[in-house]
C-alpha positions as CSV (number, residue, x, y, z in Angstrom):
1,X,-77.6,-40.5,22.8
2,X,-76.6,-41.2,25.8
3,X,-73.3,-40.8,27.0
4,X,-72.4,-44.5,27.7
5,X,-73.5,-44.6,24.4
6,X,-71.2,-42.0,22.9
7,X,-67.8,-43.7,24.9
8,X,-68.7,-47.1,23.2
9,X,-69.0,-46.1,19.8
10,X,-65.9,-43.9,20.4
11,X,-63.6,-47.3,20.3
12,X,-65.0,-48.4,16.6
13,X,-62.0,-48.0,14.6
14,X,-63.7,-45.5,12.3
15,X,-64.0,-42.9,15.4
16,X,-60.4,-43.8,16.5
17,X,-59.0,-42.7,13.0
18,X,-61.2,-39.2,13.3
19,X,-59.8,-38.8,16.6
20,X,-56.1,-39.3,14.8
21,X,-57.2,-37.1,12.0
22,X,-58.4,-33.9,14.5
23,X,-55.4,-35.1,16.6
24,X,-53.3,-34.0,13.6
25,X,-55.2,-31.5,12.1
26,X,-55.0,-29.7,15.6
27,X,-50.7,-30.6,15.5
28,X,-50.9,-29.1,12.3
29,X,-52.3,-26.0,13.1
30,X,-50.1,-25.5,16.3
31,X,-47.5,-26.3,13.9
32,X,-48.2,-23.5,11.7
33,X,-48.9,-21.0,14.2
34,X,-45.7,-21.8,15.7
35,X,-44.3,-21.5,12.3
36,X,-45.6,-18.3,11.9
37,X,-44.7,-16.5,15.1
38,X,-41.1,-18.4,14.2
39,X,-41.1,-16.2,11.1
40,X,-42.2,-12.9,12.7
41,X,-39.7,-12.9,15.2
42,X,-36.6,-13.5,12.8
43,X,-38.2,-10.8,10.4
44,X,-38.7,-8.9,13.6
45,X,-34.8,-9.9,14.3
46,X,-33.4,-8.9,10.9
47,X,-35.1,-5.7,10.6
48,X,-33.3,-4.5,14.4
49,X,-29.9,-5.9,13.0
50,X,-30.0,-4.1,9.3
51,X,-31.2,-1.2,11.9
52,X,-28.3,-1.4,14.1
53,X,-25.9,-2.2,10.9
54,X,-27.3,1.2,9.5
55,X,-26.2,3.3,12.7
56,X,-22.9,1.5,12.7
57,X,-22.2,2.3,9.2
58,X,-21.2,6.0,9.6
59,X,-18.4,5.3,11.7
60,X,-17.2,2.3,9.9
61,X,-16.9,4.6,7.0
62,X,-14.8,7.0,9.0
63,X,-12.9,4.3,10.6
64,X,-12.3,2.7,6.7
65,X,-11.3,6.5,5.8
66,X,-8.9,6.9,9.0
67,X,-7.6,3.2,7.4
68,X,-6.8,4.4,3.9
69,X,-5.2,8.4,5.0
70,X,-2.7,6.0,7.8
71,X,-2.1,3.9,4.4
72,X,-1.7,6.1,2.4
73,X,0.8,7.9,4.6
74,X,2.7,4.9,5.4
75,X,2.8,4.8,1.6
76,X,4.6,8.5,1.5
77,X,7.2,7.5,4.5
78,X,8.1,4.4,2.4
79,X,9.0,6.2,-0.5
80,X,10.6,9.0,1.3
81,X,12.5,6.6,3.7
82,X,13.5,5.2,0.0
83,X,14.7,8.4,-1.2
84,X,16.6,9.3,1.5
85,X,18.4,5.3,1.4
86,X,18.9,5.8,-1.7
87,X,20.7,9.1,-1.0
88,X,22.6,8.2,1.8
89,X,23.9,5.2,-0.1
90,X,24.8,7.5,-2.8
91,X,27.0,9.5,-0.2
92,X,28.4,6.6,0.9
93,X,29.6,5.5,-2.5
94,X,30.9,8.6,-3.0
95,X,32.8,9.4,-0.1
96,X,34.4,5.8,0.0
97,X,35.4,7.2,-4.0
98,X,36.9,10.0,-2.7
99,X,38.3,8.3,0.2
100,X,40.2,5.4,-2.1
101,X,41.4,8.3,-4.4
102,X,43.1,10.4,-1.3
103,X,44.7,6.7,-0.1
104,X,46.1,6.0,-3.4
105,X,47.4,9.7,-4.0
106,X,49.2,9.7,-0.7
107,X,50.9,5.9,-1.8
108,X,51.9,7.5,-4.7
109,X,53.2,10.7,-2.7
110,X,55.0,7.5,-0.8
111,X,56.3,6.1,-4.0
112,X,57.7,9.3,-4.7
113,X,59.6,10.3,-1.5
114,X,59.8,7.2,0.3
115,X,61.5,9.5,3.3
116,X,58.0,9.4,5.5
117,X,56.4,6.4,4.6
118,X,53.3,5.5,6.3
119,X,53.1,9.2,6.7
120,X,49.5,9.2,6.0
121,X,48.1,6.2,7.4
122,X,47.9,8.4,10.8
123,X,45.6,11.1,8.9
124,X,42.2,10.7,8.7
């Protein structure tokens, strides 16, 4: 065959669809290669991150403990700062008792000898 020959019988329409069909036989296999390499490299990929997630891990666990104990002792202040409000306002209520109790024992001293009034609203 010659090659004249070969180029001439390369336009009938049955050589043209072989030439599509390697055409996309050859696109398909580039396509799967690529594919495939695609898919080793984001295996590749995942396997470094769950490597680097695993080194991280230890100190995210200390840093989550560090988290909790700071939480836990924010918890404690809250309750003692409560306490000691509670407390305080205790004092408070009792000294303004005691406080309303001396003022209405020095009126009454007033009431009864009316010769110093106002006497005690300089004391205290």
């Amino acid at each position: 065959m010659d090659v004249d020959d070969w180029f001439r019988d390369g336009n009938d329409p049955g050589w043209i669809a072989v030439y599509v069909l390697v055409a996309l036989v050859l696109l398909a296999a580039l396509a799967m290669i690529a594919a495939r390499r695609k898919r080793e490299r984001d295996l590749h990929r995942a396997h470094e991150l769950r490597t680097e997630a695993q080194r991280h891990e230890p100190a995210l666990r200390a840093k989550d403990a560090e988290a909790r104990q700071l939480e836990a002792e924010s918890e404690q202040a809250r309750a003692e700062a409560d306490r000691l409000e509670a407390v305080a306002e205790e004092k408070r209520n009792r000294f303004e008792r005691e406080r309303a109790e001396q003022e209405r024992r020095l009126h009454e001293a007033d009431k009864l000898d009316p010769r110093e009034p106002g006497r005690h609203e300089s004391r205290g």
